[in-house]
C-alpha positions as CSV (number, residue, x, y, z in Angstrom):
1,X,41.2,65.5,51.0
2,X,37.7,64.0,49.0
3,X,39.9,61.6,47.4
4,X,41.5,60.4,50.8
5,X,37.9,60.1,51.8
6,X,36.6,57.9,49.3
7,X,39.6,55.4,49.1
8,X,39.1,55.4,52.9
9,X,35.1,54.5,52.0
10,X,36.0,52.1,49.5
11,X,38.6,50.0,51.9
12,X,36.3,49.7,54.6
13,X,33.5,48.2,51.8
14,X,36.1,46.0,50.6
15,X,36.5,44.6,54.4
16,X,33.0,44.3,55.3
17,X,33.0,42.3,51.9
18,X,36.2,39.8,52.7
19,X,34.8,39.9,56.4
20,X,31.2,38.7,55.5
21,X,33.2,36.1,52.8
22,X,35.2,34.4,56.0
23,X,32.4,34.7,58.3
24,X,30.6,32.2,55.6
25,X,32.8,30.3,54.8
26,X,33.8,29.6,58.6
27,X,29.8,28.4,59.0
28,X,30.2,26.5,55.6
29,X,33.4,24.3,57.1
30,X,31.4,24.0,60.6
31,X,28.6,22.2,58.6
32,X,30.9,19.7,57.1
33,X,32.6,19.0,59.8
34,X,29.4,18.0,61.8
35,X,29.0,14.3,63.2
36,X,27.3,11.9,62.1
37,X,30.4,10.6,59.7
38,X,32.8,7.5,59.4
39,X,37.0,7.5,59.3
40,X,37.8,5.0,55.9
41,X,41.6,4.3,55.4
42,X,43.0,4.2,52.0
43,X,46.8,3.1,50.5
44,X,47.6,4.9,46.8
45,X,50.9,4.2,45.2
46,X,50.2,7.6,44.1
47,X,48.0,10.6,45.2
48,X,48.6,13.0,42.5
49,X,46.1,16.0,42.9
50,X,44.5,15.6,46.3
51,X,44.7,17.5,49.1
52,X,42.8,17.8,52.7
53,X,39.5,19.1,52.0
54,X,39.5,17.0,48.6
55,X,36.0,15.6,47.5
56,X,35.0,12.1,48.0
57,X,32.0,11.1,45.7
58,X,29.8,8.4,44.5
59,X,28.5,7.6,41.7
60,X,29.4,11.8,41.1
61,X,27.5,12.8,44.5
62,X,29.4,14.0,46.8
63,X,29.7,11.8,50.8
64,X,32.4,13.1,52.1
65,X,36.2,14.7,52.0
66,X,39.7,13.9,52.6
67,X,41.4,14.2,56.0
68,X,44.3,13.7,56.4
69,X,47.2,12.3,53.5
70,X,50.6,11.1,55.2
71,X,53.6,9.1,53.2
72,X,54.4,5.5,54.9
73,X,58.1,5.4,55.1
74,X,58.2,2.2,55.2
75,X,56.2,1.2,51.9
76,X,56.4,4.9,50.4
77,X,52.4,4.3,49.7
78,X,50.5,7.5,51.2
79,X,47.9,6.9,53.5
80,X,45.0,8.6,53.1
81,X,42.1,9.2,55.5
82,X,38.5,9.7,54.2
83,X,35.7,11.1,56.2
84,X,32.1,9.7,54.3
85,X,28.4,10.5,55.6
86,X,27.7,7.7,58.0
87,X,24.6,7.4,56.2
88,X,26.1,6.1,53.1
89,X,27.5,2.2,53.1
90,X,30.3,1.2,51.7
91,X,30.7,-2.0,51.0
92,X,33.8,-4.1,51.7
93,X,34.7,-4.7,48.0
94,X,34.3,-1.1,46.7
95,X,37.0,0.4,44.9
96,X,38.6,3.8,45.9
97,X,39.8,5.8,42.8
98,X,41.6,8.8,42.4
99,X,40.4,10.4,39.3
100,X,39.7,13.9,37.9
101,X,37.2,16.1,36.7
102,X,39.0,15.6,32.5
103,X,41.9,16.5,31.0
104,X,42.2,20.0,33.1
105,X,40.0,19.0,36.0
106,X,40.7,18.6,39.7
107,X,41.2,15.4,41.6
108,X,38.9,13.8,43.5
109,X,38.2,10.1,45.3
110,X,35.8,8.2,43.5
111,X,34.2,5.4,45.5
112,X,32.6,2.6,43.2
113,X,30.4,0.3,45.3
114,X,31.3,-3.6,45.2
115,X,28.5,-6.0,45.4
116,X,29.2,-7.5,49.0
117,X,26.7,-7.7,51.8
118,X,29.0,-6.6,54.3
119,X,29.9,-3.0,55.1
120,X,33.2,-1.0,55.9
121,X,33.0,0.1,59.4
122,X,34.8,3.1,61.2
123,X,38.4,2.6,61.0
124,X,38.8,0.4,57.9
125,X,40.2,0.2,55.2
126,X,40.2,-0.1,50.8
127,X,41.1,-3.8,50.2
128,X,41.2,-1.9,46.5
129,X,42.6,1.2,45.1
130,X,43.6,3.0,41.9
131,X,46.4,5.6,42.4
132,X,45.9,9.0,40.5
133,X,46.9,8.4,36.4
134,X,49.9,11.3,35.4
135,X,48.1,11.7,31.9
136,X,50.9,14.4,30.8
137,X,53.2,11.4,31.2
138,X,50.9,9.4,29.2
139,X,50.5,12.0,26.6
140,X,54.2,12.2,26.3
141,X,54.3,8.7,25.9
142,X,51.9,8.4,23.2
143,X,53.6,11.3,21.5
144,X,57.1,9.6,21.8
145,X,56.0,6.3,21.1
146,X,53.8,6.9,18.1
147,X,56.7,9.3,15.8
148,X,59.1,5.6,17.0
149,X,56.3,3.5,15.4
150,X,56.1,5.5,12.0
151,X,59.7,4.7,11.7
152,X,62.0,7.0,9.0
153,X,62.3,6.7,5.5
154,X,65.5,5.7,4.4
């Protein structure tokens, strides 16, 4: 009977614990999601990594996240839709790059700034991107192609 008790204690502290944790987070998404932000458009041949709710930064600062990701049947690039601080410009010749955090790192949009005076506005979109590198394809390439270089002896 104690022991029935105690587990009982202990599972009701464990879901005042997971209840405080989604009550947070809740207020922490609320706070992102506030206005005073700008829609961008992006096209990647390949989006490898990203998700909705994927960090856009600048210069390694973080402006914003991604929205929305949808495949265009038509050219098979996907679509992606990034929500930046309003307070940041972009301007019209930046460069949207998908890039991670190293060899094991996640994803993320990297925004580097171009040098024109004019600035993306709501709506949109990259003129340039860089798709996301598979470097486990590119290690298996180097792998492959450097045993072919060193040839056999015969």
């Amino acid at each position: 009977m104690k022991d029935q008790l105690t587990e009982t204690i202990v599972g009701f502290g464990v879901l005042m614990v997971a209840a405080t944790f989604a009550v947070f987070v809740s207020g922490t998404i609320g706070q992102q999601s506030q206005s005073g932000a700008i829609d961008l458009n992006a096209r990647f041949a390949s989006v490898g990594g990203i998700i909705n709710g994927t960090d856009i930064r600048m210069a390694g600062v973080k402006i914003g996240t991604i929205t929305d990701i949808v495949l265009d049947t038509k050219t098979y690039d996907a679509n992606v839709t990034l929500h930046i601080r309003a307070d940041i410009p972009v301007p019209e010749d930046s460069v949207a790059k998908i890039v991670s955090d190293g060899l094991l790192g996640s994803a993320y949009v990297s925004i580097e700034p171009g040098a024109e005076d004019e600035m993306l506005q709501p709506g949109d979109s990259f003129e340039y991107t860089q798709g996301a590198v598979d470097l486990l394809g590119l290690l298996g390439q180097f792998a492959g192609g450097s045993s072919d270089d060193n040839g056999s002896t015969e």
